[in-house]
Z-matrix of the N, CA and C atoms (Angstrom, degrees):
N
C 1 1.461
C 2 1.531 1 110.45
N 3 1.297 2 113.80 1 26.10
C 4 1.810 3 121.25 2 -171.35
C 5 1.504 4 90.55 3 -95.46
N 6 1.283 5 122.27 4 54.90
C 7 1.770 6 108.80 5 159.00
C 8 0.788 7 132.22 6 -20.69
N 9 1.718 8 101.06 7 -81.15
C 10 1.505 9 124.59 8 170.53
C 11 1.600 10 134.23 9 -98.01
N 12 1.595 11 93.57 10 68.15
C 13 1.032 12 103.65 11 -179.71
C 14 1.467 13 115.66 12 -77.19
N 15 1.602 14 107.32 13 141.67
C 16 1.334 15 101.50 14 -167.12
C 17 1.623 16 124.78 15 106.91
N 18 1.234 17 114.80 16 -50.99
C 19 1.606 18 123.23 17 173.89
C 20 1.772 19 106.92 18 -42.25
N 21 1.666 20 88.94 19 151.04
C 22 1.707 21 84.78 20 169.75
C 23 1.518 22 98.20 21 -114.37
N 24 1.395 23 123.61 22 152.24
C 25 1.293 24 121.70 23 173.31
C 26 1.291 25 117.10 24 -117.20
N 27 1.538 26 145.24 25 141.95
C 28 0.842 27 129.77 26 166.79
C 29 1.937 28 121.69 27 -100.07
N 30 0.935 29 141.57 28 121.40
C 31 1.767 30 117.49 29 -155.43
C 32 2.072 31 90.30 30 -126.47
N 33 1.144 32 99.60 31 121.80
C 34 1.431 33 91.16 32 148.51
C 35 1.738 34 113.38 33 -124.71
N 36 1.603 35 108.84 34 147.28
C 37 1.352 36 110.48 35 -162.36
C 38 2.053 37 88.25 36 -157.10
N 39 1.145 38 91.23 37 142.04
C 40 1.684 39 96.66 38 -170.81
C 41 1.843 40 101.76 39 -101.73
N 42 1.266 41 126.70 40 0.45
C 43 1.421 42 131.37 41 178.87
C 44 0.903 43 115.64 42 -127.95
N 45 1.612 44 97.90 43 89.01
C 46 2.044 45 102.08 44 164.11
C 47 1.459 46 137.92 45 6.27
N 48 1.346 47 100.00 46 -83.49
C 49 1.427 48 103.19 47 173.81
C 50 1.962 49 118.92 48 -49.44
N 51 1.076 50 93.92 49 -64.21
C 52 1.548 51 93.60 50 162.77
C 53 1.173 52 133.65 51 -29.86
N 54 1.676 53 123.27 52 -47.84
C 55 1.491 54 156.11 53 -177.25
C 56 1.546 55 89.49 54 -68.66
N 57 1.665 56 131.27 55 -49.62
C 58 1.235 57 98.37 56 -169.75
C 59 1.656 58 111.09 57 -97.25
N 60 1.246 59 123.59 58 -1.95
C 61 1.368 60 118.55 59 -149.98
C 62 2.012 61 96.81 60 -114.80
N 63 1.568 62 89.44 61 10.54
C 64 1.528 63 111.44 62 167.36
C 65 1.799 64 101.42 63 -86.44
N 66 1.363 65 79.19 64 -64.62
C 67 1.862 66 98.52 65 -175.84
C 68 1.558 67 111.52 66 -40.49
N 69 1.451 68 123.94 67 -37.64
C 70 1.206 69 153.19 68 -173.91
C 71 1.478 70 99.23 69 -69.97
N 72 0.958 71 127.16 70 -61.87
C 73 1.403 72 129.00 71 -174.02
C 74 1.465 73 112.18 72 -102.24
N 75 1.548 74 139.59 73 31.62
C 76 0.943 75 159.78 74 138.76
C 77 1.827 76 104.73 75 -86.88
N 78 1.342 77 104.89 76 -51.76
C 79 1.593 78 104.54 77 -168.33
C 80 1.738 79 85.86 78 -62.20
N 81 1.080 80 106.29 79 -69.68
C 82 1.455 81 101.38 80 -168.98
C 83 1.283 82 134.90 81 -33.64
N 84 1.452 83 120.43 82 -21.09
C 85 1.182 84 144.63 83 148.21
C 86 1.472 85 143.71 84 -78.66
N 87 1.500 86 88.56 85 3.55
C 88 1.661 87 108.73 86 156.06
C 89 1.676 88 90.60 87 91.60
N 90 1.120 89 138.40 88 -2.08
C 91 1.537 90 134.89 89 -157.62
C 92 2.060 91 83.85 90 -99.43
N 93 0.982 92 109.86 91 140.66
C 94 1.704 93 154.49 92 136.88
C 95 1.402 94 129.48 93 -54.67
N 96 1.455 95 113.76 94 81.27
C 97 1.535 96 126.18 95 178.93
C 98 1.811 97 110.86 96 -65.11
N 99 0.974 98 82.16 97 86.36
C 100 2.044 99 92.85 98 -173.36
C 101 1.494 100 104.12 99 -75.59
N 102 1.334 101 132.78 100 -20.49
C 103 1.580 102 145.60 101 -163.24
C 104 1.123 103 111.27 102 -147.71
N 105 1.156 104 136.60 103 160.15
C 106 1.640 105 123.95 104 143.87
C 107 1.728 106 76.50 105 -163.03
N 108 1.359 107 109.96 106 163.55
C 109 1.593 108 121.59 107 -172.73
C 110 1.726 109 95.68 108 -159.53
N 111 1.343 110 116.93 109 154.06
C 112 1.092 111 132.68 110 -171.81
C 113 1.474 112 109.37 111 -122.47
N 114 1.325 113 131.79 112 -41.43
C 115 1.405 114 135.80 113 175.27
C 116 1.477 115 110.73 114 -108.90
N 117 1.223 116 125.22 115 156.65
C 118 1.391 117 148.39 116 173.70
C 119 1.438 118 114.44 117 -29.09
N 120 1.679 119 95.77 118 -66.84
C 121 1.536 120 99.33 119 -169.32
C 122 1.270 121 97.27 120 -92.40
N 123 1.524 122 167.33 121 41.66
C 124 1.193 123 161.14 122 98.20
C 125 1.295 124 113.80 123 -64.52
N 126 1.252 125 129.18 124 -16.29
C 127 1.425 126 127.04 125 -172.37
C 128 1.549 127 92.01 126 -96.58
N 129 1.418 128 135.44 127 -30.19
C 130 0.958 129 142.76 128 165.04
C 131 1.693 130 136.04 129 -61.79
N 132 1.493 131 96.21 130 -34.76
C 133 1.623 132 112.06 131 173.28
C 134 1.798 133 101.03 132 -67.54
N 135 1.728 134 92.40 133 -44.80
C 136 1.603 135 90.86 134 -168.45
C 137 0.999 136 114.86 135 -80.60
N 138 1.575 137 136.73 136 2.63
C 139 1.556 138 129.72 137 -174.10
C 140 1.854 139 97.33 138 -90.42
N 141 1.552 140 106.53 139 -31.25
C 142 1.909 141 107.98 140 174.55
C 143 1.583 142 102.75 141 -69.28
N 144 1.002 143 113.47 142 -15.93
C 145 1.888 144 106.96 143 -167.29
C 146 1.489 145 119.72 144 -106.69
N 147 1.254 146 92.22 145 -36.47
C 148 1.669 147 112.99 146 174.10
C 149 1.650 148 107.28 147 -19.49
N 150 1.132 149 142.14 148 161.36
C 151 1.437 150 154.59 149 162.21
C 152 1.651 151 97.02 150 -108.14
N 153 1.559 152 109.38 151 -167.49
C 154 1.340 153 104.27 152 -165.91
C 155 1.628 154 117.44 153 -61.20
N 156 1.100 155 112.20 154 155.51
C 157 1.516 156 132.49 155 176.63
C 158 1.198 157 127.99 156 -133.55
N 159 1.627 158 121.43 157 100.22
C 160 1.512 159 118.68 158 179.19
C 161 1.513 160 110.99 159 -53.67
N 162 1.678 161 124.35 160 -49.75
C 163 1.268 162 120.75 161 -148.47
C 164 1.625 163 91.71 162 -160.60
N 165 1.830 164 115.53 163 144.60
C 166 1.126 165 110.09 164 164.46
C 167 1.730 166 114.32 165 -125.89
N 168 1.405 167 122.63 166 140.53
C 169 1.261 168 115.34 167 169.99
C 170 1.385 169 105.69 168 -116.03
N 171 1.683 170 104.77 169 111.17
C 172 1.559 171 107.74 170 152.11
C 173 1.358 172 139.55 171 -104.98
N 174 1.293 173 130.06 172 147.37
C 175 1.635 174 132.72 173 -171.54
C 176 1.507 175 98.46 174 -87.26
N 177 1.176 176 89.47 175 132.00
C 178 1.914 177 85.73 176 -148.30
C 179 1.986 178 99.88 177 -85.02
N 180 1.397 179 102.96 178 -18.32
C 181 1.533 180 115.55 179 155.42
C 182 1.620 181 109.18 180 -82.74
N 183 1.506 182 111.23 181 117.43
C 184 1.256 183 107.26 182 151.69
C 185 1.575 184 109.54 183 -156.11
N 186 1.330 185 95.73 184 126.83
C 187 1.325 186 122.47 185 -173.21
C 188 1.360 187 127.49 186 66.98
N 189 1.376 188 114.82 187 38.52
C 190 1.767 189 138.49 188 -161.25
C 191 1.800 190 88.93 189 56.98
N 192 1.359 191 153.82 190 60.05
C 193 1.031 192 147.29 191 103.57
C 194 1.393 193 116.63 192 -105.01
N 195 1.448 194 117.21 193 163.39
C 196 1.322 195 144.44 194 163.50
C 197 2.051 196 119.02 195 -57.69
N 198 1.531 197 111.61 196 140.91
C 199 1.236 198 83.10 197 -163.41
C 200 1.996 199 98.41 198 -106.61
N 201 1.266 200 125.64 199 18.47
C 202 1.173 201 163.61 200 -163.33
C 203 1.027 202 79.02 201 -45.12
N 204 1.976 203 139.54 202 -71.40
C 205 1.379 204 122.68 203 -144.71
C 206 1.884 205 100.31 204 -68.19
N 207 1.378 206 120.16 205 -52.74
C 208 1.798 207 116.51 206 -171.88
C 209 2.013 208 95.14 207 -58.86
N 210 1.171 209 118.08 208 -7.09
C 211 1.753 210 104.50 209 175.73
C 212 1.247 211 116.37 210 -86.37
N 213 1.575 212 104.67 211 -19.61
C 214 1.791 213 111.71 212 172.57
C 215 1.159 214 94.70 213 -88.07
N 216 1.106 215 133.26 214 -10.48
C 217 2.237 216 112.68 215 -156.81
C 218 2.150 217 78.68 216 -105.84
N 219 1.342 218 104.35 217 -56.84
C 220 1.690 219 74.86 218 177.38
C 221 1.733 220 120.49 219 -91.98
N 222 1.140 221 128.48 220 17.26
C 223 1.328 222 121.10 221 117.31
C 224 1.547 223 145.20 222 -19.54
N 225 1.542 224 97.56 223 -78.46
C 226 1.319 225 109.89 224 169.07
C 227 1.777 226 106.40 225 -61.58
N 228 1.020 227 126.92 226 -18.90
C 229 1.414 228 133.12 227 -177.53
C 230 1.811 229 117.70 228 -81.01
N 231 1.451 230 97.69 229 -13.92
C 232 1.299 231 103.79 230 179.59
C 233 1.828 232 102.66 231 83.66
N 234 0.999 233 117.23 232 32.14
C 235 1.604 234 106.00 233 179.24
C 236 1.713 235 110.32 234 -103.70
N 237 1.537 236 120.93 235 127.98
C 238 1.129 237 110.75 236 -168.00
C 239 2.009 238 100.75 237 -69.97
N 240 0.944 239 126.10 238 147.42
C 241 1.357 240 129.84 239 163.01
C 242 1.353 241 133.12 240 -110.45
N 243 1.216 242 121.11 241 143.43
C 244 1.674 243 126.84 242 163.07
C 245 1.128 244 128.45 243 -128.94
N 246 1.410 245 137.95 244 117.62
C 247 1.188 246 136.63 245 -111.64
C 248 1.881 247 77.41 246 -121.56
N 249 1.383 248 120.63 247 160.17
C 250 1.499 249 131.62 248 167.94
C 251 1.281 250 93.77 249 -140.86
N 252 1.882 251 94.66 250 131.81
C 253 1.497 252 108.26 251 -164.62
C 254 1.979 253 84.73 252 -169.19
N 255 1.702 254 93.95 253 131.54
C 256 1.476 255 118.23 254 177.99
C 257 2.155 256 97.53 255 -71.97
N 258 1.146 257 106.15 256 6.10
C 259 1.657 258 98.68 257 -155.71
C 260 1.525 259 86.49 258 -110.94
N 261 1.425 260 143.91 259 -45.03
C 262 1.438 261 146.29 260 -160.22
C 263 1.465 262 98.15 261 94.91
N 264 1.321 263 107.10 262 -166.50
C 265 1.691 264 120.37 263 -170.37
C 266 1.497 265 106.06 264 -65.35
N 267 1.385 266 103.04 265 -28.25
C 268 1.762 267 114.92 266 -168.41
C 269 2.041 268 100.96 267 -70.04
N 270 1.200 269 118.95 268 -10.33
C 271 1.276 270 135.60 269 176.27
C 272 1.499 271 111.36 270 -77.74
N 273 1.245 272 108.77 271 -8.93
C 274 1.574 273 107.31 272 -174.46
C 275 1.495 274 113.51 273 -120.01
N 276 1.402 275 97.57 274 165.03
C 277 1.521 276 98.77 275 -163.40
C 278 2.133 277 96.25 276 -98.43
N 279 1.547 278 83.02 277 148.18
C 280 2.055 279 97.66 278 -160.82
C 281 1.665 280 92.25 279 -25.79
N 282 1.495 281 122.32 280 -59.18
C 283 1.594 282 115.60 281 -151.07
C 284 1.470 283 123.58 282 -64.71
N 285 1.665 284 106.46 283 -0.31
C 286 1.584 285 127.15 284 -175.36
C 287 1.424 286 103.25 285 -130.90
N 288 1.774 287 127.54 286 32.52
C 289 1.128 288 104.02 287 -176.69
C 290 1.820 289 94.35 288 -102.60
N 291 1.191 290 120.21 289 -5.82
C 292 1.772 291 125.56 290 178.12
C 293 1.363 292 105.19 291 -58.78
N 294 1.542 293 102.52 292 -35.42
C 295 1.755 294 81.23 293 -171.30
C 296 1.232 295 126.26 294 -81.98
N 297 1.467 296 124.39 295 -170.49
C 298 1.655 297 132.81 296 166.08
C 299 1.614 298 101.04 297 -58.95
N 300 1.310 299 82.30 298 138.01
C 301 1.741 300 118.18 299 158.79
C 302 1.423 301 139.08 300 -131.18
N 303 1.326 302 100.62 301 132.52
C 304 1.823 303 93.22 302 -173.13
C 305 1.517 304 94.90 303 -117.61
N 306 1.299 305 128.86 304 143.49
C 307 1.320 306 135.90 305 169.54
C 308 1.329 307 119.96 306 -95.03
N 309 1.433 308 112.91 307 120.35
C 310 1.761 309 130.92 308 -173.86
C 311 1.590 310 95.56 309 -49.63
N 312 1.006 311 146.51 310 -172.47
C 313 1.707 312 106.58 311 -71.90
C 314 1.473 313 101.72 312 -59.57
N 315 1.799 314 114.49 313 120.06
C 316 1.688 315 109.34 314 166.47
C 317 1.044 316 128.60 315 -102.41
N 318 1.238 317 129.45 316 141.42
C 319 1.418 318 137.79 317 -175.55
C 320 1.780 319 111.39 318 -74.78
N 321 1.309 320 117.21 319 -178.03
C 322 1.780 321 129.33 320 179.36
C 323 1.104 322 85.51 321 -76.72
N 324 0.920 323 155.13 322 -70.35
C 325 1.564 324 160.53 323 -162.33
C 326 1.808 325 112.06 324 -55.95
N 327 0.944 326 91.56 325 -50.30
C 328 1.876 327 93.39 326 -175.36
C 329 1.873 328 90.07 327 -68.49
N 330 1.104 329 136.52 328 -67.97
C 331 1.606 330 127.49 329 162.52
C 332 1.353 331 105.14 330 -14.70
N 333 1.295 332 115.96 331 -73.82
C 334 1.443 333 131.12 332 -150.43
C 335 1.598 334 93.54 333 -49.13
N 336 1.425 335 115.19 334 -77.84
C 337 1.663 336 126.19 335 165.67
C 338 1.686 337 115.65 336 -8.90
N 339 1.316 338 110.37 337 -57.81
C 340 1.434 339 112.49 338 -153.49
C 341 1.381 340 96.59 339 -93.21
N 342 1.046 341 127.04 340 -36.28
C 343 1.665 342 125.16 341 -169.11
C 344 1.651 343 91.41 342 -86.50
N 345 1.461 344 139.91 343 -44.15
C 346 1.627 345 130.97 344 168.71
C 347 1.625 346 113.28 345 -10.22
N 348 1.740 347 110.56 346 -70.47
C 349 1.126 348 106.51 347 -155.52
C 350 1.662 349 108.70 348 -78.68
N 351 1.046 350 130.15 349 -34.87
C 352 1.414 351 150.43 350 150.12
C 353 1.319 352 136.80 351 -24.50
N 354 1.666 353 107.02 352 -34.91
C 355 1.207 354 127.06 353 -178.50
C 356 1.540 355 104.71 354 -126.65
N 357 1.570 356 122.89 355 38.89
C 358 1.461 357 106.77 356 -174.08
C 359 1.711 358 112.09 357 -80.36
N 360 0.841 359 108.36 358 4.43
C 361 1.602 360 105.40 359 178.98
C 362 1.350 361 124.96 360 -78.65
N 363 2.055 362 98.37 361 -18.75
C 364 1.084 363 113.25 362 178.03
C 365 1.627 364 107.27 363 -92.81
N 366 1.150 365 128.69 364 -28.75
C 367 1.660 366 137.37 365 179.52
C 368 1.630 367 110.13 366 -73.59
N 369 1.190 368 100.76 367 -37.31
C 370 1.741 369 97.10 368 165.37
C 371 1.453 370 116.87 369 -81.65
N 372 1.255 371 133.79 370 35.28
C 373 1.698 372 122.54 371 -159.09
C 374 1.776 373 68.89 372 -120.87
């Protein structure tokens, strides 16, 4: 189940359990947790510092804020994103509704889906 072996991921997620059982099913998928951040402004320091990044998933709630500012900084960075949000696409504001979405509670499969098209460089290797 090492698809994407090789990918780097970057994940910020503000709930523990979540944070690891992401990590869990990223490893399992051959993907490389290069980042993961828990608060705003660390998820933020690390999206300017970060080194390369195949793909980022952020919980677009973290910590009763929005995680919108690190989606523009790796935006402008060229990082494809997928946003995790208990709300669906209808949870996002119009200028972030193009991208990937996974819906809280997500399954291996709803991952599997969103990181596929994103990471095909890694599925054709």
């Amino acid at each position: 189940m090492t698809k994407f072996t090789g990918s780097r991921v970057f994940v910020v997620e503000d709930e523990t359990l979540v944070l690891f059982g992401l990590e869990d099913v990223l490893s399992d998928l051959g993907c490389e947790v290069v980042g993961q951040a828990m608060r705003l402004e660390q998820a933020i320091t690390m999206a300017e510092a970060l080194g390369a990044v195949d793909v980022a998933i952020l919980d677009v709630n973290i910590g009763g804020t929005t995680v919108f500012p690190v989606a523009q900084i790796l935006k402008e960075r060229g990082v494809p994103l997928i946003f995790a949000t208990g709300y669906g696409r209808a949870g996002l504001p119009p200028e972030w509704q193009s991208y990937a979405v996974i819906v809280k509670p997500y399954s291996v499969q709803d991952i599997e889906r969103a990181l596929t098209p994103l990471l095909a460089d890694y599925t054709s290797k």
